[in-house]
Backbone bond lengths (Angstrom), bond angles and torsions (degrees), N, CA, C in turn:
res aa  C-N    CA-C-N  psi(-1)  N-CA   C-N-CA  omega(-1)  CA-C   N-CA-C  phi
1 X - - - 1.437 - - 1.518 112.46 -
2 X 1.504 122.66 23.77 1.501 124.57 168.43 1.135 140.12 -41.31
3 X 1.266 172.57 96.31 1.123 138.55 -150.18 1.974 101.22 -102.26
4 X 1.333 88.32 5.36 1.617 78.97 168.78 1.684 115.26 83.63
5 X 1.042 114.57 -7.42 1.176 112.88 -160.98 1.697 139.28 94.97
6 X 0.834 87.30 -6.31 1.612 112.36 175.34 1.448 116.54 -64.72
7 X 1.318 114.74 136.99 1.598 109.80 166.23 1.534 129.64 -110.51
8 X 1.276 121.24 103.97 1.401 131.78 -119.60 1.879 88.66 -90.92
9 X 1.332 114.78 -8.04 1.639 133.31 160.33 1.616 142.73 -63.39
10 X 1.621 89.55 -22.32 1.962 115.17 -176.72 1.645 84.63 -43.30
11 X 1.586 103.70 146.84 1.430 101.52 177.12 1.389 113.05 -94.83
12 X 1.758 121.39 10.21 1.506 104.63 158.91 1.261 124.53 -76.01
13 X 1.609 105.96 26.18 2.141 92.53 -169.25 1.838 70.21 -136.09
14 X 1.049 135.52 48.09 1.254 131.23 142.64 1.415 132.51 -109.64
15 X 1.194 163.22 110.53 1.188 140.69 179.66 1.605 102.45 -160.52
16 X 1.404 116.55 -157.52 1.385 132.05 -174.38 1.664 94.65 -137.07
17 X 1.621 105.71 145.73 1.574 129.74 179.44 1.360 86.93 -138.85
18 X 1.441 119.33 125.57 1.212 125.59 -176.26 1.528 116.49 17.10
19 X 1.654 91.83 -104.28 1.674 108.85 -169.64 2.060 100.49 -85.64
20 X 1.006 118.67 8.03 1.875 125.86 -177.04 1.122 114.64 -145.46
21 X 1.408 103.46 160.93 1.558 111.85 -156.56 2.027 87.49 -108.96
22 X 1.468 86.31 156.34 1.674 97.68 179.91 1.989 99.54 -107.06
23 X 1.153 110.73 94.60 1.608 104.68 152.47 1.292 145.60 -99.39
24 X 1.143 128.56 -169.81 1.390 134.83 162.26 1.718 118.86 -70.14
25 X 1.199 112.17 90.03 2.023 89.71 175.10 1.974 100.21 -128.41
26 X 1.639 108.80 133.99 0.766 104.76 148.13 1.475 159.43 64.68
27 X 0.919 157.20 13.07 1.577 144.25 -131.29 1.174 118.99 -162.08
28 X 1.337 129.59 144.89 1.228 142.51 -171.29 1.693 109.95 -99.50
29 X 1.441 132.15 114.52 1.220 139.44 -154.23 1.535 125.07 -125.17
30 X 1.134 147.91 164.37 1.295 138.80 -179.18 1.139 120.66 42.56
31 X 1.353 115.71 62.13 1.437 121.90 -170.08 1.331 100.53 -114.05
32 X 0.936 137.94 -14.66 1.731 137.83 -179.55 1.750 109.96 -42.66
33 X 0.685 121.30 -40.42 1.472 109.41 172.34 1.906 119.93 -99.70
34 X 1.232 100.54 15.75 1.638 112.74 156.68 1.654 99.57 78.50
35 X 1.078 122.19 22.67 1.480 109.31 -163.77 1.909 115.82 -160.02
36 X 1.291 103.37 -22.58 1.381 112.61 176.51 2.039 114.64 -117.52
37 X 0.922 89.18 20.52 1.706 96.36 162.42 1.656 112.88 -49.84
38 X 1.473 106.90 142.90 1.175 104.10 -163.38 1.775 107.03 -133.62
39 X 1.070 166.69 140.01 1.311 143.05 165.87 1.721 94.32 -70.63
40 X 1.485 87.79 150.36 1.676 95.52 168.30 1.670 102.24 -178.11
41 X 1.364 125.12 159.82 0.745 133.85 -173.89 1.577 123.98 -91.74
42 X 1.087 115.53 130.03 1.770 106.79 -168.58 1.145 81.70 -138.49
43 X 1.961 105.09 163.79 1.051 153.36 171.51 1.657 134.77 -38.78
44 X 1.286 133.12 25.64 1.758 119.00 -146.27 2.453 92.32 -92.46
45 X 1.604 70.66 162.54 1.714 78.76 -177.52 1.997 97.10 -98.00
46 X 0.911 114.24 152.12 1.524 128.53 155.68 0.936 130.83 -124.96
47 X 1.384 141.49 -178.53 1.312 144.84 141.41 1.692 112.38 -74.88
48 X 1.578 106.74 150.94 1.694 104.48 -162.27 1.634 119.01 -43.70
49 X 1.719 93.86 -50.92 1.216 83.42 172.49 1.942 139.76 -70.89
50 X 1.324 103.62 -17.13 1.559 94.09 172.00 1.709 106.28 -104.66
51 X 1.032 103.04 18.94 1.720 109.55 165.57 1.781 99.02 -87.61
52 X 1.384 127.79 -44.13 1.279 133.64 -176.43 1.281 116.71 -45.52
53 X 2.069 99.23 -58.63 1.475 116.37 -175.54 1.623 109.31 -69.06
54 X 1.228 109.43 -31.26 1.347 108.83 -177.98 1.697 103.64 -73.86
55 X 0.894 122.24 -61.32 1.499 113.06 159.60 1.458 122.25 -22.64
56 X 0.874 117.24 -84.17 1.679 122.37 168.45 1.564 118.54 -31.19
57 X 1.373 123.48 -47.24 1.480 129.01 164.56 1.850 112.56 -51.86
58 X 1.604 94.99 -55.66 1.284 84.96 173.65 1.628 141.45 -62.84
59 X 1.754 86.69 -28.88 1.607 92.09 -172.35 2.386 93.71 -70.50
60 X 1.313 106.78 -57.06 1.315 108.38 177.49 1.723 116.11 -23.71
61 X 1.772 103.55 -50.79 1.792 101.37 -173.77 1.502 105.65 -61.54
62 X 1.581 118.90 -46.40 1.420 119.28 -168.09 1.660 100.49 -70.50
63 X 1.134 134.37 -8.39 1.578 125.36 -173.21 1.593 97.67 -100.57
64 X 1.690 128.66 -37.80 1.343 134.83 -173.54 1.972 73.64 -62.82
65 X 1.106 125.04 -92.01 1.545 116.65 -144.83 1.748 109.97 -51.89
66 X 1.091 110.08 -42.34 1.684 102.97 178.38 1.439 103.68 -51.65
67 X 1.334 107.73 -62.22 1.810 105.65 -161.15 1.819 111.98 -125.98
68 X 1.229 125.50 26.28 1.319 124.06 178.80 1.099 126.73 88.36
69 X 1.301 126.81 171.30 1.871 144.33 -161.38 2.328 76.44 -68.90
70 X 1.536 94.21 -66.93 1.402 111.22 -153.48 2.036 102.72 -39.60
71 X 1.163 131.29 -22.78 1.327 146.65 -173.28 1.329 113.08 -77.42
72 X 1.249 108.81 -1.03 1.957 104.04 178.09 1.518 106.82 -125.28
73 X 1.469 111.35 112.38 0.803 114.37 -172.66 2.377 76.00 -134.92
74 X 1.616 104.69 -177.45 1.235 102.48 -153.41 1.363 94.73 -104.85
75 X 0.969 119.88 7.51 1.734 130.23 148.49 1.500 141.22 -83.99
76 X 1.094 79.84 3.40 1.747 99.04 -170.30 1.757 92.27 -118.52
77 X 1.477 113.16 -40.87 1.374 99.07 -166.29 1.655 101.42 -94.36
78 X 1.625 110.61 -1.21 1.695 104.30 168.17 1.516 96.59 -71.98
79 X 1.138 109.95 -66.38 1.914 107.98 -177.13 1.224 113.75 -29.66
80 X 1.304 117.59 -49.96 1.929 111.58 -169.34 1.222 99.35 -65.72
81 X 1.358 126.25 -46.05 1.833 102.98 -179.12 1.177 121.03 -108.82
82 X 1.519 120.40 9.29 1.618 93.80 153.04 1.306 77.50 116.10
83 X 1.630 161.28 12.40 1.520 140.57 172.35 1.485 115.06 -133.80
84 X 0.974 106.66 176.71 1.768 124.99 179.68 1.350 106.20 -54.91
85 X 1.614 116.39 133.92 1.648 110.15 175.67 1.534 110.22 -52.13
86 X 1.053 114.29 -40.86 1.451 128.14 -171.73 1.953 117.38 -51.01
87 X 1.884 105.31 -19.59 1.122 114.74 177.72 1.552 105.50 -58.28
88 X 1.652 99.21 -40.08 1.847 97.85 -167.97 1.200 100.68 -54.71
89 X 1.258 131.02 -63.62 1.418 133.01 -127.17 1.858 85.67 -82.35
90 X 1.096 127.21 -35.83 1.406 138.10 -178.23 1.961 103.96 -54.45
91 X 1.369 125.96 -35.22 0.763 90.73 -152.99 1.901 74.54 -132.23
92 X 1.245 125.07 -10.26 2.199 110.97 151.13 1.333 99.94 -118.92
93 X 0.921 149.93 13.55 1.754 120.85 172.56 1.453 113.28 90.76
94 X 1.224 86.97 -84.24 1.851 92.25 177.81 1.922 114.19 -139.33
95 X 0.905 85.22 145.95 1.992 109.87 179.20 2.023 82.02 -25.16
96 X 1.531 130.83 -78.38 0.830 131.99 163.54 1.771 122.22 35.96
97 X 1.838 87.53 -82.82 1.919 134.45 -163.61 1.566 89.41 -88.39
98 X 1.391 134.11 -33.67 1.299 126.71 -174.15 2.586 100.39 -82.04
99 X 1.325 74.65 -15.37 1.472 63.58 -169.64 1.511 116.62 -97.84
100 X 1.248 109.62 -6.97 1.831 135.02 -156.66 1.368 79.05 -101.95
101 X 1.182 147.29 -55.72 1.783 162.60 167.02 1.769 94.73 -34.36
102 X 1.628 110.70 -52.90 1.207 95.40 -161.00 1.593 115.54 -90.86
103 X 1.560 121.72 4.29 1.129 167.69 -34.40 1.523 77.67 166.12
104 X 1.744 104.46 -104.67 1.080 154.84 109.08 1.667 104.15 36.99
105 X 0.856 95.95 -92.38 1.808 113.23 176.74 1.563 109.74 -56.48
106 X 1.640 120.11 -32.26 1.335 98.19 175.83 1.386 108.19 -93.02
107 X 1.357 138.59 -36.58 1.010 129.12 165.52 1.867 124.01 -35.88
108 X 1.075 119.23 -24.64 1.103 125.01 -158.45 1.946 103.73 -93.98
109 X 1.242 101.85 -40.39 1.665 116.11 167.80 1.822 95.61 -65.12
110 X 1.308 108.52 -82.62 1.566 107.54 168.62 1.608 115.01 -11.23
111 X 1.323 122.06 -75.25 1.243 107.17 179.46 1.906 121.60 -66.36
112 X 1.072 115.69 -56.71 1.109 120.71 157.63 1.788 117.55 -27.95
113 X 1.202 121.15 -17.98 1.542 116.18 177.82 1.874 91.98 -88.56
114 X 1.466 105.33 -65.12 1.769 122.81 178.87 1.492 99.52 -24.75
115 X 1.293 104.81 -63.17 1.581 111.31 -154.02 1.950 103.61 -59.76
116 X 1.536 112.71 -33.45 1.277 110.44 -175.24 1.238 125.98 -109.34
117 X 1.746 118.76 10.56 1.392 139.78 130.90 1.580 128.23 -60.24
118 X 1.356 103.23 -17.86 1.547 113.20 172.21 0.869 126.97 -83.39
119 X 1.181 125.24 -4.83 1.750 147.23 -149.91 1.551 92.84 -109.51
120 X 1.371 140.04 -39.29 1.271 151.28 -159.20 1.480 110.74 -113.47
121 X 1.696 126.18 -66.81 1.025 135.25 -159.16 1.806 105.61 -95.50
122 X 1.189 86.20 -173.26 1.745 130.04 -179.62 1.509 106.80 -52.16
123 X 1.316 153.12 58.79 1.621 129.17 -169.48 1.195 100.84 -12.12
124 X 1.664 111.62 -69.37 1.452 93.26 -155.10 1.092 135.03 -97.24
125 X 1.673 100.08 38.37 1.467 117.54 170.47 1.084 88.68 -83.73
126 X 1.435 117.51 -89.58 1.469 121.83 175.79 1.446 126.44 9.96
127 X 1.518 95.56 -75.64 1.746 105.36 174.27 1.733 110.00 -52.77
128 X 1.333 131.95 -36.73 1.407 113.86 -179.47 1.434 115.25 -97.16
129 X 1.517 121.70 3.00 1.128 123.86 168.57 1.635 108.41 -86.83
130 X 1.458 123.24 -45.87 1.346 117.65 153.20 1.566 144.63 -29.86
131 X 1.119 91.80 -54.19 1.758 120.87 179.00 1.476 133.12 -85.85
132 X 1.828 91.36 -35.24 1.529 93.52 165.99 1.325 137.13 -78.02
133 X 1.046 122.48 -5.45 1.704 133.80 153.77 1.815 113.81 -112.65
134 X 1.754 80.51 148.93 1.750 91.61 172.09 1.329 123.70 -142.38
135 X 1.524 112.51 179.38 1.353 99.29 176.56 1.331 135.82 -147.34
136 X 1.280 154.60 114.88 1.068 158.62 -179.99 1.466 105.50 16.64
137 X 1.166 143.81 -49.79 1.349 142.90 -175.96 1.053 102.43 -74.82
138 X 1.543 114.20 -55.02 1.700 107.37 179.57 1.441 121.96 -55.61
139 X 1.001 138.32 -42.61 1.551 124.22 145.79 1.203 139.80 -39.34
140 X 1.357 120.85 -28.39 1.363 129.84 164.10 1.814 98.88 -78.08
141 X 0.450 126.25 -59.41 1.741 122.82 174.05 1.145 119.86 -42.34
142 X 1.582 124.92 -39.71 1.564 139.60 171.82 1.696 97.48 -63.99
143 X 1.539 115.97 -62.32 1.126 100.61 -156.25 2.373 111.64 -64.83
144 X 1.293 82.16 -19.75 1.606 93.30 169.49 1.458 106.61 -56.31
145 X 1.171 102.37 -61.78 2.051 97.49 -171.65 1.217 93.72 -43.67
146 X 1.363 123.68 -69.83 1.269 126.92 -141.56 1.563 110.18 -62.91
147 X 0.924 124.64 -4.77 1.798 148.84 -171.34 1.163 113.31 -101.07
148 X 1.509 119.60 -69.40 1.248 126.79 169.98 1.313 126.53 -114.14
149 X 1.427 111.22 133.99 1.526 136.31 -175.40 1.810 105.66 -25.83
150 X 2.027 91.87 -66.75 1.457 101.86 -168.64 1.594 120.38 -48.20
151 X 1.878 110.43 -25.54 1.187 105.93 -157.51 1.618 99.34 -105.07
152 X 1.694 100.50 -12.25 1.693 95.94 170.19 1.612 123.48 -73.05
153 X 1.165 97.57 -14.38 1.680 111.06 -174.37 1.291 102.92 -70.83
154 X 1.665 125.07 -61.54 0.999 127.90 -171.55 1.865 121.01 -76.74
155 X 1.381 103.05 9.13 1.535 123.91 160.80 1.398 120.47 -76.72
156 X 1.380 85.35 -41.08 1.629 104.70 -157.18 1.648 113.21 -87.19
157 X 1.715 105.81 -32.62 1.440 103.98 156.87 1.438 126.21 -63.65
158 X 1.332 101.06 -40.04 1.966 100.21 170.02 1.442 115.67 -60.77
159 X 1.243 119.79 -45.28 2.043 120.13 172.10 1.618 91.98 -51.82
160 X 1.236 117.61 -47.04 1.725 107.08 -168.13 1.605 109.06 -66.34
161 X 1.467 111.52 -51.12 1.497 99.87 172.19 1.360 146.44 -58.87
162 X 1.667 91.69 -35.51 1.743 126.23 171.67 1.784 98.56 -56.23
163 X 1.494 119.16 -49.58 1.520 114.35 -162.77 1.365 89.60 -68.46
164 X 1.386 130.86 -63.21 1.385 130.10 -154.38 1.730 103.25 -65.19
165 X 1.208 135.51 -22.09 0.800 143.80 170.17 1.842 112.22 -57.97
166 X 1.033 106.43 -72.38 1.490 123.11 -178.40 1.882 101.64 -47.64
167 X 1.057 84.69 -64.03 1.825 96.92 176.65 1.149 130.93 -34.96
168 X 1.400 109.37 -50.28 1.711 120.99 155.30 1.734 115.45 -62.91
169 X 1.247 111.82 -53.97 1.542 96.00 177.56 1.678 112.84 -57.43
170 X 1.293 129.11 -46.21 1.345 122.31 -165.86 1.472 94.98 -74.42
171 X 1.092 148.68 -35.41 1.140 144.35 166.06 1.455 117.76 -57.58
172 X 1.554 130.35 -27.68 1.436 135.04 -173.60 1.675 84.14 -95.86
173 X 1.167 136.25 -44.12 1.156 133.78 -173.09 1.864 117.68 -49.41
174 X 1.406 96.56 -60.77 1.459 88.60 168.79 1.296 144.46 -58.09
175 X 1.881 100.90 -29.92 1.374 113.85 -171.57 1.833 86.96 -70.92
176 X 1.118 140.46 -54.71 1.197 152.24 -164.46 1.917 101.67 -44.85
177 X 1.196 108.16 -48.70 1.602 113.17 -170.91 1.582 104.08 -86.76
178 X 1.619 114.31 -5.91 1.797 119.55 174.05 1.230 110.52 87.49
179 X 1.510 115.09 13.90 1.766 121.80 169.23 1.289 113.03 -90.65
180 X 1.402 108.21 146.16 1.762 124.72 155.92 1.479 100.21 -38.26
181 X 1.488 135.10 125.60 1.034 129.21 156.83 1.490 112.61 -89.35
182 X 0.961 106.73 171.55 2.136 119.73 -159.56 1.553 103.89 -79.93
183 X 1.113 116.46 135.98 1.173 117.65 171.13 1.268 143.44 -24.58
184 X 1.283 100.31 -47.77 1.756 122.44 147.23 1.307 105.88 -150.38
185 X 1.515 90.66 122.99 1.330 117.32 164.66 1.420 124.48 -63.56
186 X 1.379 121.22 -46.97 1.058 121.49 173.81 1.725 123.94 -62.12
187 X 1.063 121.42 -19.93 1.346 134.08 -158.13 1.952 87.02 -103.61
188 X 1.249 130.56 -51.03 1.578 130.90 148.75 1.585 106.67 -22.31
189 X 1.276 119.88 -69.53 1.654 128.28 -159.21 1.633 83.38 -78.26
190 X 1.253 153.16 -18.30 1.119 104.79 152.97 1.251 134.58 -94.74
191 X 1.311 114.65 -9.47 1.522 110.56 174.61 1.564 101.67 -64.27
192 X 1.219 136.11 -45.43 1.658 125.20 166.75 1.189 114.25 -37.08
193 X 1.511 119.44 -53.93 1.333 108.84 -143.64 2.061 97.40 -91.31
194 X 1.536 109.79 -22.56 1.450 118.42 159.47 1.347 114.85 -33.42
195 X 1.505 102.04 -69.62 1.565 135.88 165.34 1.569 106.44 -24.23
196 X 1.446 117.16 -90.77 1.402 127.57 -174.88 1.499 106.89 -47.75
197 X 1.362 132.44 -45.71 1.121 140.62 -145.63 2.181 97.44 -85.77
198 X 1.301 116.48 -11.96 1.399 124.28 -156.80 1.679 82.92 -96.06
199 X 1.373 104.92 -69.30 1.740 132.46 154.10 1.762 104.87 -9.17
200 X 1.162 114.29 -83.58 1.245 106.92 167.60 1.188 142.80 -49.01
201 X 0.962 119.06 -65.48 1.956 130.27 133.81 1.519 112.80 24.21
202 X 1.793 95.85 -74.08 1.278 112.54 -179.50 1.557 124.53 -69.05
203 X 1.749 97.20 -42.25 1.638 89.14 173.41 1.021 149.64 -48.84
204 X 2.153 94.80 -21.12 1.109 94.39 -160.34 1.337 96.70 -103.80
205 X 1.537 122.35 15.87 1.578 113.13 164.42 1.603 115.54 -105.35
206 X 2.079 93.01 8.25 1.863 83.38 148.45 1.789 86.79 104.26
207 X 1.489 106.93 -0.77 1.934 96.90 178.95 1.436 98.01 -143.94
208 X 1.395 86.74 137.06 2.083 117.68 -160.56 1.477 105.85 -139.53
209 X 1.321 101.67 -3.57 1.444 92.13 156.82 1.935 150.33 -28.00
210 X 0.914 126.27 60.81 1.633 117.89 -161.28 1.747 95.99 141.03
211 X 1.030 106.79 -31.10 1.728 114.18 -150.81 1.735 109.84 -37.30
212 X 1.742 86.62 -54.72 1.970 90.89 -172.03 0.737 93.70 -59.09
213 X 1.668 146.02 -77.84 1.267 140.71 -172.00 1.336 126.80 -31.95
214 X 1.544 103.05 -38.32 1.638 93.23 166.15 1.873 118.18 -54.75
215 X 0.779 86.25 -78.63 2.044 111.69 164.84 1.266 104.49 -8.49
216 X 1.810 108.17 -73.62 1.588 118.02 -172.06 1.867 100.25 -62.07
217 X 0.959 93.53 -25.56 2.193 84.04 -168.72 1.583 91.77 -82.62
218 X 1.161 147.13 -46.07 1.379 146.49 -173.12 1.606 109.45 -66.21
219 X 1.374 116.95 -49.20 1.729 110.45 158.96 1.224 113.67 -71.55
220 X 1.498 144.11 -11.13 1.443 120.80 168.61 1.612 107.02 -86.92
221 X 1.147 123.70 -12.90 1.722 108.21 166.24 1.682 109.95 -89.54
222 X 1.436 97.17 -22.55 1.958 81.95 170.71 1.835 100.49 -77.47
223 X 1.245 123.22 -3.87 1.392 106.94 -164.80 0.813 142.16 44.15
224 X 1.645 92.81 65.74 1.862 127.10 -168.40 1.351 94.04 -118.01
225 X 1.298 152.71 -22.66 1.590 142.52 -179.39 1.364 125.23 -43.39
């Protein structure tokens, strides 16, 4: 859910189309060759009011990655675009609904990258190129599910889509190369993505100790060497 650095506010992604406004939202780009997708921000038109909310989502993702979950409060995200604190609460309720949205929104690029890396590559490249790195937000987001109901739900549907997702490619994958595919595939893509995801974990507290070896011993029983 990165936004890369981008500021989803530049005032060339603002304007008016007749009866809708043209903003900044979001999006995952240059994906045609399955492998160089990028987050970046593009152009979509709305109507005022979901040009607002969409505004607000966006400014929220680029403030969660600069400075954390803890940085959005509904004063901070009136300032980034220009309105009354009172817009937030008008249009999610609470910081909460603005963050489950942003939640929401990265998961949705996230899969949307998976789904059109699968089309080209390796599943289970994919799966350890996914999983094996992380990031500061994504931990703050984990420890949210795990806290609250609202934000575990909307975790828990992405693991459900993500597995069934994975499951079919490693399963279309084999039939494709003229192999027996695995009993369950899906239940495979998660021991990888368990795997990668432990892997990452660690890297990012700076210890990789074991790692290749992990990797190389997990592709010599799929009989990938």
């Amino acid at each position: 859910m990165l936004l890369g650095g981008h500021d989803p506010l530049k005032g060339r992604c603002r304007g008016s189309i007749g009866q809708k406004m043209a903003i900044c939202s979001p999006r995952i780009t240059g994906l045609e060759d399955g492998r160089n997708g990028r987050m970046e921000i593009v152009t979509d038109t709305f109507t005022k009011g979901e040009a607002t909310r969409a505004q607000l989502i966006a400014a929220a993702m680029e403030l969660v990655h600069t400075e954390g979950v803890g940085s959005i409060t509904a004063r901070r995200l009136a300032d980034k675009v220009g309105l009354k604190r009172q817009i937030v609460h008008y249009y999610f309720g609470t910081i909460d609904d603005v963050l489950i949205e942003v939640m929401r929104t990265g998961f949705r690029i996230a899969y949307q990258a998976i789904a059109t890396q699968l089309l080209s590559r390796d599943p289970i490249d994919v799966i350890w190129d996914q999983f094996s790195s992380t990031t500061p937000e994504s931990a703050e987001f984990l420890a949210l599910a795990l806290r609250k109901e609202t934000f575990g739900n909307v975790a828990r549907e992405f693991a459900h889509e993500l597995h069934r997702l994975f499951g079919d490619a490693i399963a279309s994958d084999y039939q494709r190369r003229g192999l027996d595919p695995p009993a369950h595939p899906a239940a495979l893509a998660l021991i990888l993505q368990a795997t990668s995801q432990a892997l990452g974990w660690e890297a990012a507290l700076g210890f990789s100790s074991g790692h290749e070896q992990a990797k190389a011993t997990l592709n010599a029983l799929l009989g990938r060497n």
